[in-house]
C-alpha positions in Angstrom: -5.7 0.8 27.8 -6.9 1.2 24.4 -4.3 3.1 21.9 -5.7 6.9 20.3 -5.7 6.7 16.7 -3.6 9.4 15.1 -5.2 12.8 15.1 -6.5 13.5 11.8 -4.7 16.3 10.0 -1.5 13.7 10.9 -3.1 10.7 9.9 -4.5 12.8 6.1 -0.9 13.3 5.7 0.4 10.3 6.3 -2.6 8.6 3.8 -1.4 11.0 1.5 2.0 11.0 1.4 1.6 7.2 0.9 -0.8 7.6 -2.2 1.4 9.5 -3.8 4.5 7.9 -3.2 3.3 4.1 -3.0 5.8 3.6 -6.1 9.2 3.8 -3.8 10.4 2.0 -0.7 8.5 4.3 2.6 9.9 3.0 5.5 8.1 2.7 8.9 11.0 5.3 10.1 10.4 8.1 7.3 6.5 7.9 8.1 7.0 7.9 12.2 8.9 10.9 10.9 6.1 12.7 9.2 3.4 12.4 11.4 6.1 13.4 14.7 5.7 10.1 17.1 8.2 7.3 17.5 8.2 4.5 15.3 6.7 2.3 18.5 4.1 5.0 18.8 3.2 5.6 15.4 2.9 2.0 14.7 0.5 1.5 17.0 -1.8 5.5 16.7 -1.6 4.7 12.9 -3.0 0.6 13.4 -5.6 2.4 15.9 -6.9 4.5 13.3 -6.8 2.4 9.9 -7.1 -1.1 11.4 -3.7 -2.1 9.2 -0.3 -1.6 9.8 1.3 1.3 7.6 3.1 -1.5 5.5 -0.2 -3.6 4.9 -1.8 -0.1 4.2 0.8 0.8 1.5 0.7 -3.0 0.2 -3.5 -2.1 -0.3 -2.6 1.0 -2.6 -0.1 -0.8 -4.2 -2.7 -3.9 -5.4 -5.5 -1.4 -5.9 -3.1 0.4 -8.2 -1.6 -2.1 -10.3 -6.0 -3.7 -10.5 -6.4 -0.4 -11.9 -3.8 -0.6 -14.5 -4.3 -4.0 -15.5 -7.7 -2.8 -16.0 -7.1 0.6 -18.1 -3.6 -0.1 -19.5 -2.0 -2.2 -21.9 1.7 -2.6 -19.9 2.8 -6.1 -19.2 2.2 -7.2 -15.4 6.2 -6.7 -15.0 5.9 -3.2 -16.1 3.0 -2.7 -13.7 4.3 -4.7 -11.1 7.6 -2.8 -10.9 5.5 0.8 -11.5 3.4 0.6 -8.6 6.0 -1.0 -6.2 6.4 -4.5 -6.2 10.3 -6.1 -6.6 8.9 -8.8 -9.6 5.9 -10.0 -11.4 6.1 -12.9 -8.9 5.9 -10.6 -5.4 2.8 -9.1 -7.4 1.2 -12.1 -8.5 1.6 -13.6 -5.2 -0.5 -10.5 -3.1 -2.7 -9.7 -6.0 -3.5 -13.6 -5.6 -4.0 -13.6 -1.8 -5.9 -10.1 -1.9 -8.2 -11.0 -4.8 -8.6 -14.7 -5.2 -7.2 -14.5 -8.9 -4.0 -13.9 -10.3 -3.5 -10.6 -12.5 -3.3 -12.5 -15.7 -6.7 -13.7 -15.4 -7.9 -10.7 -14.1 -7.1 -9.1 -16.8 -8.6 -11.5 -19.5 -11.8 -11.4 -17.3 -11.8 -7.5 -17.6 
């Protein structure tokens, strides 16, 4: 039997609540919280209606994030990569790498 995606009003919180708070550590309990299901439950309703689990979802803001800032902003990739998230320049460089194809040093000097 096919899982039901989280109903939507639930599932615009939860998107929300992870845009604006992409920055700290969300835990798959605190977001099962907000949206009212079981961890189990909202794990698999909130897969159902993104296609990505809630910590590959908030790993997506996170990278589109720090893209953004190594585009606009002059901070070093440290002070981006602890900004939007991520526990060292390495742990960024590594996703951005894998999401992107390039790491964000050369990103930026192609920007």
């Amino acid at each position: 039997m096919a899982e039901h995606p989280l109903p939507a009003p639930r599932l615009r919180r939860i998107l929300d609540k992870i845009k604006a708070e992409f920055a700290r550590d969300l835990s798959l309990t605190e977001l099962a919280d907000e949206s009212g299901y079981s961890r189990a439950h909202f794990l698999r309703m909130f897969r159902a209606a993104t296609g990505k689990t809630p910590h590959q979802y908030l790993r997506d803001v996170r990278l589109e994030r720090a893209r953004e800032q190594l585009q606009t902003g002059s901070a070093s990739i440290l002070e981006i990569a602890l900004a939007t998230g991520f526990a060292s320049h390495s742990h960024l460089t590594r996703q951005f790498r894998r999401r992107f194809g390039i790491t964000p040093g050369s990103f930026r000097r192609t920007e």
